[in-house]
N, C-alpha and C positions, 0 to 999 in steps of 0.2 A: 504494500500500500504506500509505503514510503517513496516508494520510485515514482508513483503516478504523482503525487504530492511534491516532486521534485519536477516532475516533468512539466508538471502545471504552473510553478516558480518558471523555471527556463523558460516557456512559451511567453508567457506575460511579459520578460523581461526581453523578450526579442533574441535569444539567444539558438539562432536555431542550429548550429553547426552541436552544440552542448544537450537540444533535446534530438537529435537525430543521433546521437550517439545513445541516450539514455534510451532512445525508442530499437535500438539493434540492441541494448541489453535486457530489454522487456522482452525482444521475441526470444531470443535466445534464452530463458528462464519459462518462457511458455515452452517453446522445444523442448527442453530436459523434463518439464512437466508432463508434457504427453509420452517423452521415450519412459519415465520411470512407469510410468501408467502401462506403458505397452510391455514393457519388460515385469512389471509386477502379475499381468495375466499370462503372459511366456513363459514362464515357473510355472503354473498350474496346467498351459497344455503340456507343453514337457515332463512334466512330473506323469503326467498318465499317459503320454505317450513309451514312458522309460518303464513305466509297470504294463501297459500291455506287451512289448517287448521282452519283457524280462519274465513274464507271468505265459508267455503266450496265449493271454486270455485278455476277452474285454470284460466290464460287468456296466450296466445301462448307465450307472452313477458316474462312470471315468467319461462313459459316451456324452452323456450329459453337462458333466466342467468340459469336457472337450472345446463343443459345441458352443459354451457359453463364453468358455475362454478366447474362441476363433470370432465370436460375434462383438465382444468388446476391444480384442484386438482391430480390426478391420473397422469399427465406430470410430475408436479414438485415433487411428491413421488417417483417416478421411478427414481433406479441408472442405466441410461443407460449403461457404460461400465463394470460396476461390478455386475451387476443386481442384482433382489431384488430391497430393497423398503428402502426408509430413513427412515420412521416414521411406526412402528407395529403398529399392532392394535389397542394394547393398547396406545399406546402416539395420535393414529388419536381422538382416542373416549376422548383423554384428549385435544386435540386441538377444537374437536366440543363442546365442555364442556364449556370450556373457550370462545370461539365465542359466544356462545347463548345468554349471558347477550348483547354484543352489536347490535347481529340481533335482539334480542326482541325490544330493546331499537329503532331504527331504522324501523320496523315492526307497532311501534305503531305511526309512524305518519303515516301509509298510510292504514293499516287496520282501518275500516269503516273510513275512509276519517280523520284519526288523532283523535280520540274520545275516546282512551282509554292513560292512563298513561303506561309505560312499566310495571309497578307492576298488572293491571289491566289486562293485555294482558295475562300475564305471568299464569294469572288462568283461561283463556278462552282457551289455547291449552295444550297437552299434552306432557310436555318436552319429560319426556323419548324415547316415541313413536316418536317424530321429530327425536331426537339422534338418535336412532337407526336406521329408518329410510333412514338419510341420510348417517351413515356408512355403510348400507348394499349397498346403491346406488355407494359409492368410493372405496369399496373393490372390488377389480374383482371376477367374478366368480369364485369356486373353479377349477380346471380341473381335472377332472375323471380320475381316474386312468387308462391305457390301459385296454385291455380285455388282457386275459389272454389265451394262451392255453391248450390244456388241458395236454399236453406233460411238463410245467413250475408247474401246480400245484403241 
């Protein structure tokens, strides 16, 4: 709140080179807020992507944080008025990268009933394969190009 209260000083005062810098440190404090956001639901598909894997089982409950986990990830990526997406590809696959130490961590108390260490987990699934995975599960589908006719070719 401080920051807007300061930005609001700056603009009164004419200072706009001082509020365009304070307004590139307000988005970038909204960015970190939607990546911890999108990383806080990346722990929970992870985490039951790493126990169907490890369980070779699903049960409706992991299907369902799955699900719910993929629907808030993909809300909170989404610029609804400017459309497009906050976080590409490449920083989603760096925010599942970074989650995975603490879904593994978190995974190993409840895969086989708490019985393995997180390091011990960590070599009974297949990182990559979860990562990729679950980025293929939070990126939307691509959308096909129109068809084309034959008058445009």
């Amino acid at each position: 709140m401080e920051e807007i209260l300061a930005l609001k000083d700056l603009l009164r005062s004419g200072d706009i080179q001082g509020s365009l810098a304070l307004v590139e440190i307000l988005e970038e404090m909204s960015k970190q807020d939607i990546i911890d956001t999108i990383r806080s639901y990346a722990i929970v598909l992870l985490l039951h992507l790493i126990k169907q894997q490890a369980e070779q089982r699903t049960t409706r409950s992991w299907e369902v944080s799955i699900r719910n986990s993929l629907r808030e990830i993909q809300r909170k990526n989404k610029r609804r008025k400017a459309g497009g997406y906050y976080l590409t590809r490449e920083e989603l696959w760096e925010t599942l990268e970074e989650a995975f130490l603490n879904a593994i961590d978190e995974a190993s108390l409840e895969v086989a009933e708490g019985r393995y260490e997180p390091e011990e987990l960590e070599t009974l699934v297949r990182r990559s394969q979860i990562l990729h995975h679950a980025l293929d599960l939070i990126l939307p589908p691509e959308t096909p190009d129109p068809p084309t006719s034959p008058e445009t070719r």
